[in-house]
N, C-alpha and C positions, 0 to 999 in steps of 0.2 A: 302629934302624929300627922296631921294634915303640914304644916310644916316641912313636914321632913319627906311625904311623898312628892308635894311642891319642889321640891329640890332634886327628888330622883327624875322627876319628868324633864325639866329645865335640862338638868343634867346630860340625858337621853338624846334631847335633840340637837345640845352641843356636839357629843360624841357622832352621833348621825351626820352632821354639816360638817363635821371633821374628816370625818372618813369619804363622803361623795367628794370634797374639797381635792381631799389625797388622789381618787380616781382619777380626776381629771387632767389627761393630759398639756404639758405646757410646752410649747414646740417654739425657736428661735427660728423666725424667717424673716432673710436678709433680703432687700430688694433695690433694683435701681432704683436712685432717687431723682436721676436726671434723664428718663424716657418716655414724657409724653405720648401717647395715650394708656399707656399701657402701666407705668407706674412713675410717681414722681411725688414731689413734697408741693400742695400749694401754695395759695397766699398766704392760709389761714395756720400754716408747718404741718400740715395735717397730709400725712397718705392717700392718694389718690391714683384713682386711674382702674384700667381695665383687669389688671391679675388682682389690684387689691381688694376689688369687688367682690374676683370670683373666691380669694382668699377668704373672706368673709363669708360669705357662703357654705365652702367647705368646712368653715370651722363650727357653725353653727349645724348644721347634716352632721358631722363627727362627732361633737359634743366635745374640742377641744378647744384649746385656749396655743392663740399663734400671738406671740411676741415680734410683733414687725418692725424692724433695725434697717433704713435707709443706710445704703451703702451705694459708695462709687463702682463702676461697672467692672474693674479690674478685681475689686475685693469680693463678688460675690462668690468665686468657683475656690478662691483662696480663705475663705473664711469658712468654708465646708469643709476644704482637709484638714487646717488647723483646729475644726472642732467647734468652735465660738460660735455657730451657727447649726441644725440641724437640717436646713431648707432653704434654697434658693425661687424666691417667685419669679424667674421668665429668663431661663437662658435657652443659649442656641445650643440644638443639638449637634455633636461630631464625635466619629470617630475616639478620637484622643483623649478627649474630655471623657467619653464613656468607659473607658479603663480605670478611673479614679473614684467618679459617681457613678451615681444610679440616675435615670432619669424617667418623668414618666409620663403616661401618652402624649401626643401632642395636644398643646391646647391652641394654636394657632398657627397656621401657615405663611412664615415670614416672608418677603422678597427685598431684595435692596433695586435701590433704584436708583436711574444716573439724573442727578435735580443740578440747574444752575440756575443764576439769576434771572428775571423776566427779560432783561434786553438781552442777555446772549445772543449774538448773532452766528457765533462760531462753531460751536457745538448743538448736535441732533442727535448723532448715534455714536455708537461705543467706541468707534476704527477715530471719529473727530480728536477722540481726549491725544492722541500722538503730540508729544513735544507741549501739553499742557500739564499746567499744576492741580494738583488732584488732593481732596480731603477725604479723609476717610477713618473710621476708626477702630480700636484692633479685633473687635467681635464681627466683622465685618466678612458675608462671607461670597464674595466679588471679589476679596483680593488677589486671589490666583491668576484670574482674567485679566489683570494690568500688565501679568507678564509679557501675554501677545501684543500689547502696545507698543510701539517706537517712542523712546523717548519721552515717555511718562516721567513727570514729577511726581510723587508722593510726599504728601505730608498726616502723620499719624496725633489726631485729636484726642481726647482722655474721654469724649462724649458728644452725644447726638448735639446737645444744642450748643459745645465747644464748637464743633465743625461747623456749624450754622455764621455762628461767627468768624470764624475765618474765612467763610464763602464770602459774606456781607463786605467783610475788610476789605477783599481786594487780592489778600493774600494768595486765592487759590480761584481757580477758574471754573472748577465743578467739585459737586459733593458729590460719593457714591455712600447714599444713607437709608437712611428708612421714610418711606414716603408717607404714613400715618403720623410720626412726627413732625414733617416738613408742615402736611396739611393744618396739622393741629393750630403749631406756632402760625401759621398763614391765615386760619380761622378767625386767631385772639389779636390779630393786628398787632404781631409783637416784631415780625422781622422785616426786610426789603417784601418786594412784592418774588416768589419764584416759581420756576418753568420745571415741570419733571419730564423733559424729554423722553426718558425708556425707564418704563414704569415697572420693568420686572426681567432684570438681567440674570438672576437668581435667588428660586427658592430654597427657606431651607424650615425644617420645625421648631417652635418656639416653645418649650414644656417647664415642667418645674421640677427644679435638680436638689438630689437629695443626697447625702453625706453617704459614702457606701457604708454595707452591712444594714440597712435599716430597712431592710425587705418588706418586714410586715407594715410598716407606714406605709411604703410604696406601693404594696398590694392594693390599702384602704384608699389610698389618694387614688387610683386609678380605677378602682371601681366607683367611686364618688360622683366623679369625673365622669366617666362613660352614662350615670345615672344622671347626672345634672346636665350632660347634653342633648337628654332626650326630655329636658321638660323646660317648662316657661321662662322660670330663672335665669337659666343660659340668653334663651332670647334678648330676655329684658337687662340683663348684664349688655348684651352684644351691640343692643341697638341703642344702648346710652351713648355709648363711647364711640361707636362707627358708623349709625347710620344717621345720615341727613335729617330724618323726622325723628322725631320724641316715639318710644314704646304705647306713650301713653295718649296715643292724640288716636281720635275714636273711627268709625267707619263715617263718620258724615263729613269730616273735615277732609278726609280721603279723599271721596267722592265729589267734597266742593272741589279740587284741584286738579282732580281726575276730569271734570264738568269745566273747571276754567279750562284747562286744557286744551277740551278738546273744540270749545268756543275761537281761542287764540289760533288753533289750526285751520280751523273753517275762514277766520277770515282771513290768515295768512296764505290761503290757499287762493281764498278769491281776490287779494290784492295781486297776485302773484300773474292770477290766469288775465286779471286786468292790462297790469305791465306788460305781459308778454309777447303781444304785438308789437310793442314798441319797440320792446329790446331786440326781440327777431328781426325785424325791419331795420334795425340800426347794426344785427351782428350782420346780417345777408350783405348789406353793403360796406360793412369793414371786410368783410372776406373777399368780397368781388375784388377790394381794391386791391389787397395784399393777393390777390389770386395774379390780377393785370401787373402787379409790379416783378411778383415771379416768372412770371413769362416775359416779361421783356427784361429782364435779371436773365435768363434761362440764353435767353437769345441774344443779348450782349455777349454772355460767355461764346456760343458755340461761335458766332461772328469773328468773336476776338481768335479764336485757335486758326493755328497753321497748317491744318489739315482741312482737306473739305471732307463735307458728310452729307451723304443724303440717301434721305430715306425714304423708302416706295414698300407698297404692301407688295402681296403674294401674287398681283395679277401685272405687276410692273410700271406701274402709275405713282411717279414720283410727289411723294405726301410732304415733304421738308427738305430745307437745302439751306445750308447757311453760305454767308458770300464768300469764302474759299471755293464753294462748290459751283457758283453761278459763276465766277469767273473762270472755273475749268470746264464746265459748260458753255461760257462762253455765248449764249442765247437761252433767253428765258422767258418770251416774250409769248408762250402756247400756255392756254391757261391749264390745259390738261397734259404734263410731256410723260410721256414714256420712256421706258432705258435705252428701246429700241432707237430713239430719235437722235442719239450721241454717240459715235463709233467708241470711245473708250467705256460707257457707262452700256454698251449691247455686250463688251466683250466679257464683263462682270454679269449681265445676266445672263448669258446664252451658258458660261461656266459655272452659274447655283443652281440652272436648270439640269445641266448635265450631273451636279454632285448632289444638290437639293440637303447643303449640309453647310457647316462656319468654315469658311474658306479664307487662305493667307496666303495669298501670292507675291511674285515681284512681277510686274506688266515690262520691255525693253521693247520702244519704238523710236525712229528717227524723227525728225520735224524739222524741217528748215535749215537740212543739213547738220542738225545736231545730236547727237545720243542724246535718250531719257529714260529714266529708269521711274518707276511707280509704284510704290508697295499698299496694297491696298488689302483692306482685311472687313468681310461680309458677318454679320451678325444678326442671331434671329430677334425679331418682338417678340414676347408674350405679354399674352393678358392675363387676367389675375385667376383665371381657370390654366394656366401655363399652354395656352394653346397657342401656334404660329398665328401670327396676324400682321406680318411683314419682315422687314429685314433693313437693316444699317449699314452702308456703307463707309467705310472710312480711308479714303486714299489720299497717300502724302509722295508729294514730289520730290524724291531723293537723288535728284541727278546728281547733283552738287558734293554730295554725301559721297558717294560711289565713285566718283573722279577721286575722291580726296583720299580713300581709300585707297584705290589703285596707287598716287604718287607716295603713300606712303608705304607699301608693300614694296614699290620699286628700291626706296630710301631705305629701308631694312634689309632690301636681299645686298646692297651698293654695301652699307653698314657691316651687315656678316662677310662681305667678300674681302674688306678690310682686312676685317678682323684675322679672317683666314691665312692670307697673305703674313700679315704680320708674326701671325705665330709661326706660319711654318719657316719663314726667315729666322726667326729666334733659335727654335729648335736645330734648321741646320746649319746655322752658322756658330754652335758650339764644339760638336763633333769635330765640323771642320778646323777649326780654330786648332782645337786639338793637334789633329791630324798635321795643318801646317808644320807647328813646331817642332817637328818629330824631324820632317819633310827638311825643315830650312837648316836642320841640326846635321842631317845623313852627310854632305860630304867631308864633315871633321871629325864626325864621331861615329864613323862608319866602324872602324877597327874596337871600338871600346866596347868590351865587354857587357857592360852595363846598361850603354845606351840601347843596344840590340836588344839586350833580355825586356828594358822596359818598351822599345817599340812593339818588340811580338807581345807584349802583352796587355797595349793600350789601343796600337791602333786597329787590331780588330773587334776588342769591344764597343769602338767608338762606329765602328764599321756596321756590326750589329745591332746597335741606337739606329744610324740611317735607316736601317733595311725596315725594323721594328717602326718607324716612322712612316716610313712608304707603305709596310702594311696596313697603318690606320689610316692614312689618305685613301686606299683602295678601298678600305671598308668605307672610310665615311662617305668616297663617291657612290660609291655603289650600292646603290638601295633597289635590292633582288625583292620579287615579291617570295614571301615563303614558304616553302615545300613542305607541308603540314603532313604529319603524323600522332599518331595515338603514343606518347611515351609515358613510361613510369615513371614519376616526378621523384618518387621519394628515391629510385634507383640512382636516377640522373643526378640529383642532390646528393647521394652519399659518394658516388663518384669524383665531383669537384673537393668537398670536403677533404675527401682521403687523400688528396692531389696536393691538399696544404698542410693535413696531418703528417704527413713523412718529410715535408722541409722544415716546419716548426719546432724549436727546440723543445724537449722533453714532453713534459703533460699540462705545461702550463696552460696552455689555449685550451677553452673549453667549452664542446659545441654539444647543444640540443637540435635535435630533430622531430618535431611534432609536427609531421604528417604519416595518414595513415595511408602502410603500405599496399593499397588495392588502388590509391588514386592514381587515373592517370588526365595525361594533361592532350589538348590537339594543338602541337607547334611546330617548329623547323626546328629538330634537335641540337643541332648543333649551334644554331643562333643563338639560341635560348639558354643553351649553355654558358655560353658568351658573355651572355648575359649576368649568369649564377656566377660567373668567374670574377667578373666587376666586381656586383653585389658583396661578397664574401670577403675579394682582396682589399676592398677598401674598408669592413669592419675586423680585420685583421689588422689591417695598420692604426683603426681609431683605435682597438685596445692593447697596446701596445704597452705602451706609457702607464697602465691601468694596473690598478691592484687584482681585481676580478678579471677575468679576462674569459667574458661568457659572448656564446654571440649563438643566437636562438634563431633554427629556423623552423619556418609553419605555414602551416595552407589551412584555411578553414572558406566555408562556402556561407557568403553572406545572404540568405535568400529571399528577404525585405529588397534588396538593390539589385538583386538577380546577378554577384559578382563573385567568384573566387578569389577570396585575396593571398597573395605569397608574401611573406612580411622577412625581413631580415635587420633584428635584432641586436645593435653589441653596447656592452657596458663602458661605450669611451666618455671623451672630454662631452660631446654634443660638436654643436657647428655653430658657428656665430651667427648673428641675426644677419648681419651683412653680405655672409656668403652664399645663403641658401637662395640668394636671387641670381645667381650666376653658376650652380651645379650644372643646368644643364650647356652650359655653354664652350663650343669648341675650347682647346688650350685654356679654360680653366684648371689649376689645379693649386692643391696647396703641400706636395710633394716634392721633396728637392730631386727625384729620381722618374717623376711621371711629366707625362707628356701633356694630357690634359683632353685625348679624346674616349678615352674608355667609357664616360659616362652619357656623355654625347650620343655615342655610337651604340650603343645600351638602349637609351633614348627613344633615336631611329627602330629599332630594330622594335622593341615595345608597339610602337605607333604604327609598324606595319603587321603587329597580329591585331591590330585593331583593341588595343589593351593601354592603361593607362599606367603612372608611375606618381607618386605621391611619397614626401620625405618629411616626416616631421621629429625633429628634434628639439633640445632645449641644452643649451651652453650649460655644461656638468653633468648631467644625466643622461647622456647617450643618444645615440639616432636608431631612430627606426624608418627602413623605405619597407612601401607596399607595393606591387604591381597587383594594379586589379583587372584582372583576366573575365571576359565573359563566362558567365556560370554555363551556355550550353559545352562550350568550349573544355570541360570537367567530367570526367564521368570517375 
């Protein structure tokens, strides 16, 4: 009997260790095995580091049982959806990844950081990595940020201390990694010595990812979680792995180094106030000398310029003068001079006094039977409150300048008179040419029917060329100032338009009008016109040859530059680079039927409403001219 209850109790406690055995959860968590500080395998093959700490932890608060499987960094997010795992201990959180898992609170706030070797000299900040080789690896989340780089290499590592390696090789010129790793490996005198230049180019969260659908784990891990960071264990997890002192090192040893401390400051402080006459005494006079060597640096320059200068405060009591200046003074020999003491340097002050403002004149006086011309220009001092505290003069002797000018104004108008000549000989010795042969034909071919019909009907078209030519001699001599009135631009525009609607065959030409019908313009109507008649005749003949054959005109008011611009639009060839430096030039043209002053005469007529003309095109795509009209000139 006692036997046999001996057997029921054995029995009992079997059954009992059976079934709490059953309860207890057994969970599969996979972890980097190559992430110092955070997880990794050490000497001993044994799991280590900072999540498998806190892993430990949680498992013991839970009451369950975690199977930790060292995996490479690529297979932890991939061994969660295939199943083989339950848990990841320490990925980063994104977007993307959270479609798939679950993931829960953070447990660390990551950053990467840009680390190269200790000698780098090349690289300090992010904009350096341009046209360098860059390591980096795929959890990595700075990679977006290389896109703003120029000419970034990339090379992609399988792990933190792969990259590390590749730094060291040579292979790559920076790592963008994890800087708790770098420091680790730098701690255990395992790598190069290295520099973390930018120690935090982006943070992101570091938590523990869980297989989806497995909610109620994720609930219990996060409440775990949020309780273990409000008590000791967190601490003493925290301050193994990252902070410089041991958890366990007491207040007195605190205290001794808090106490060396502040010993090593005290005398660092009195060695310091020691030196420091020295060093003052020794910078006082490196500055004096680099002070003497900039001032006579300062006064070599102004010496050397070809302008003189000199400068007198607000009561005319000349303070500096470099030797351009003494030699246009000419005497310098008062130790105190005045502006008043130099008839050129009284005519500059008697006119700052009259304007008491930055003045730029030209001076024109004779000397020794010679013209001289002087362009001189006044500027204020301020002090570092911006108040007047004298003024600058700067005057250069441009006679030289201004003769050379004039013989070249002469050599340009000799050059167009040329020019002139030549073309209007060109032009009418065709006509005539014509005419002759008509002329040397009449007394054999007087009686022939044919020749009669083609003189009446050559030689006065050739007759009408001259006349048509003589008309644009008289425009281009005669530059009338002009007779301004208020016209309506858009009226006056559809008028020339419809002028060339009724000769152009059918509907092929095809004009917009974009201005609005209340603007009006202040011009000489009928010059202006003249002008529209140009304008229009000559994007009628650019699209010609054109599939499109659009030609757009428009007035808008630019009122940044205070202009009205009138713009004429057409979809032709464009203009060669070649020609658009000679459009406005008499008998230019590139018409076998034009004469070559319309644009010329255009031109003139432009530059006497005080208005300017601007052409830009591009060979294929069409020309567009502007005239830009003063905006008061617009209502």
């Amino acid at each position: 009997m006692f036997r046999q209850s001996g057997l029921t109790i054995i029995l009992f406690f079997f059954l009992s260790f059976s079934v709490s055995a059953k309860e207890k959860e057994v969970l599969r968590a996979g972890y980097n095995s190559e992430f110092p500080p955070f997880s990794y395998v050490n000497k001993n093959g044994k799991p280590a580091g900072f999540m498998i700490d806190l892993a430990r932890q949680i498992e013991e608060d839970q009451g369950i049982n975690l199977i930790l499987i060292p995996q490479k960094p690529h297979e932890l997010s991939q061994s969660l959806v295939e199943g083989t795992t339950e848990l990841a201990l320490g990925l980063s959180y994104n977007a993307e990844a959270d479609k798939v898992l679950d993931f829960s609170t953070s447990v660390f706030t990551m950053s990467d950081a840009l680390i190269v070797l200790k000698d780098n000299t090349a690289i300090y900040q992010f904009s350096d990595l341009s046209q360098q080789k860059v390591v980096l690896t795929e959890d990595i989340a700075s990679e977006d940020m290389l896109a703003s780089v120029r000419k970034v290499k990339t090379n992609m590592a399988s792990s933190q201390p792969a990259a590390i390696k590749v730094l060291e090789s040579g292979r790559s010129d920076a790592w963008i990694g994890n800087p708790w790793t770098a420091r680790f490996y730098m701690k255990n005198d395992q790598i190069k010595p290295l520099d973390i230049r930018v120690s935090a180019l982006q943070t992101y969260e570091y938590s523990i990812a869980f297989k989806d659908g497995r909610k109620e784990t994720l609930v219990n891990f996060n409440h775990t979680l949020e309780a273990l960071k409000q008590s000791k264990d967190w601490q003493t997890i925290y301050n193994k792995w990252f902070n410089p002192y041991k958890s366990e090192q007491g207040l007195s040893k605190t205290m001794m180094y808090i106490l060396a401390s502040v010993i090593l400051t005290i005398l660092a402080i009195a060695i310091l106030i020691t030196y420091w006459n020295y060093r003052l005494k020794k910078e006082v006079s490196k500055k004096t000398k680099a002070l003497n060597r900039s001032f006579a640096f300062q006064e070599q320059v102004l010496n050397s310029l070809d302008t003189a200068i000199v400068s007198f405060n607000n009561e005319g009591y000349i303070r500096l003068v470099n030797d351009k200046g003494k030699n246009l003074i000419e005497r310098f020999e008062k130790e105190e001079l005045h502006m008043n003491d130099h008839w050129l340097l009284k005519q500059l002050w008697n006119q700052l006094e009259f304007q008491n403002e930055v003045v730029r004149e030209e001076l024109h006086f004779t000397q020794n039977g010679e013209d001289h011309t002087m362009e001189y220009e006044i500027l204020p001092l301020m002090n570092e409150k911006q108040e007047n505290v004298g003024w600058t003069a700067i005057i250069e002797d441009v006679s030289d300048r201004v003769a050379l000018q004039r013989k070249l104004v002469v050599q340009e108008k000799l050059k167009a008179l040329g020019q002139l000549a030549a073309g209007i000989a060109h032009e009418l010795r065709n006509p005539l040419t014509s005419m002759k042969v008509f002329i040397d034909l009449l007394p054999t071919k007087f009686d022939n029917p044919r020749y009669r019909k083609e003189l009446m009907k050559h030689v006065p078209s050739e007759i009408d060329r001259l006349n048509g030519l003589v008309t644009d001699l008289l425009d281009y001599t005669r530059r009338q100032e002009p007779v301004k009135e208020w016209v309506p631009i858009k009226e006056l525009i559809a008028t020339v338009v419809h002028s060339f609607q009724i000769k152009l065959p059918g509907n092929i030409y095809h004009f917009k009008l974009e201005i609005d019908d209340d603007i009006q313009l202040n011009c000489d109507k009928h010059r202006i016109k003249q002008v529209f008649i140009n304008l229009v005749a000559n994007a009628v003949d650019a699209v010609k040859d054109s599939s499109q054959k659009v030609i757009t005109i428009s007035l808008h008011v630019d009122d940044m530059n205070q202009k009205a611009i009138f713009s004429v639009k057409d979809t032709g060839k464009g203009i060669p680079e070649m020609e658009k430096a000679n459009l406005f030039q008499p008998f230019f043209t590139t018409k076998g039927d034009g004469v070559g002053l319309g644009l010329y005469i255009s031109y003139n007529i432009i530059q006497d409403h005080s208005a300017e003309i601007e052409v830009q095109s591009v060979e294929g795509s069409g020309t567009q001219v502007h005239i830009l009209f003063n905006k008061e000139d617009v209502s």
